[in-house]
C-alpha positions as CSV (number, residue, x, y, z in Angstrom):
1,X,0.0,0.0,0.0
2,X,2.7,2.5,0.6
3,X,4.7,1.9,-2.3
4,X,1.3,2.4,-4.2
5,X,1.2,5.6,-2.7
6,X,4.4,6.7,-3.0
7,X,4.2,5.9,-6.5
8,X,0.7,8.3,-6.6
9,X,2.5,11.1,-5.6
10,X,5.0,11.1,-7.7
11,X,2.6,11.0,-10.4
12,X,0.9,14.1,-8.9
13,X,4.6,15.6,-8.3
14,X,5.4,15.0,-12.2
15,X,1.7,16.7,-13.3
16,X,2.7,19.2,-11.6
17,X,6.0,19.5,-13.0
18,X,4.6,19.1,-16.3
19,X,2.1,22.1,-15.6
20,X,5.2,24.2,-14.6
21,X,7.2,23.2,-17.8
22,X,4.2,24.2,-20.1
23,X,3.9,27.5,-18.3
24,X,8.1,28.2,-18.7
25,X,7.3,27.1,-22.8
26,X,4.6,29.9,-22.7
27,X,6.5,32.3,-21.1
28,X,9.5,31.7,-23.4
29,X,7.4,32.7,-26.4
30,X,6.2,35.9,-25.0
31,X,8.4,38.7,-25.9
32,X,7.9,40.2,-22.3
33,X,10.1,38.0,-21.2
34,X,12.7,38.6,-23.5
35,X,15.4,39.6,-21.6
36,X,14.9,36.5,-19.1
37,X,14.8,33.8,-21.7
38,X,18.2,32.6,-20.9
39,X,17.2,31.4,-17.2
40,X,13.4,30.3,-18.4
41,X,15.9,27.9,-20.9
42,X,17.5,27.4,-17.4
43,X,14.5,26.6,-15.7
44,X,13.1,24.0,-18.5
45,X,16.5,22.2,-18.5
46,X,15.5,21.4,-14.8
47,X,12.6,20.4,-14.9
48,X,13.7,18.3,-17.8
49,X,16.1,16.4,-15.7
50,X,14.0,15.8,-12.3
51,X,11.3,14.8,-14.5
52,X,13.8,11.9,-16.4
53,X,15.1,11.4,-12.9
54,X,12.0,10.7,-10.9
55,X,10.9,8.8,-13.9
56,X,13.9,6.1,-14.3
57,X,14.5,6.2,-9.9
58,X,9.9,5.1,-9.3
59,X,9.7,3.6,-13.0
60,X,6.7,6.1,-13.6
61,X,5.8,7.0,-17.5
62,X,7.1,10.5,-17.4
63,X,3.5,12.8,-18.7
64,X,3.3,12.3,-22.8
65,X,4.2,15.7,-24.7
66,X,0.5,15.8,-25.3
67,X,-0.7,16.4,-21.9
68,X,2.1,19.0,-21.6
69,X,-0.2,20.6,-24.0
70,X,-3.3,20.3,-22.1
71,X,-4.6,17.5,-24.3
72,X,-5.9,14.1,-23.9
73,X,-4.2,11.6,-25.5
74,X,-6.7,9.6,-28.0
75,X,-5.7,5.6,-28.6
């Protein structure tokens, strides 16, 4: 039972992660945010690399581009 919940929240963790990675992208197009696009490049590369990390350490799917999109993914 614990494991299964462990394994929950890093799901939740990752969706969240995903969230704040589509949110970077978005920002990263805007040309408010020109001058800062260096550390929002930063800032994805991170998220990039917990999200492979926690995904290979709890063998958890990592979320499919698609959702990073907001979409549902149709079989």
């Amino acid at each position: 039972m614990a494991e299964t919940f462990r394994k929950s929240k890093i799901e939740h963790y990752l969706t969240a992660l995903a969230l704040r990675r589509l949110t970077l992208k978005q920002q990263l197009e805007r040309e408010e945010y020109a001058g800062i696009r260096d550390y929002l490049r930063g800032q994805l590369c991170a998220i990039d690399l917990i999200v492979n990390e926690l995904s290979s350490e709890f063998a958890v799917e990592p979320p499919s581009p698609a959702s990073d999109k907001g979409e549902e993914t149709k079989p």
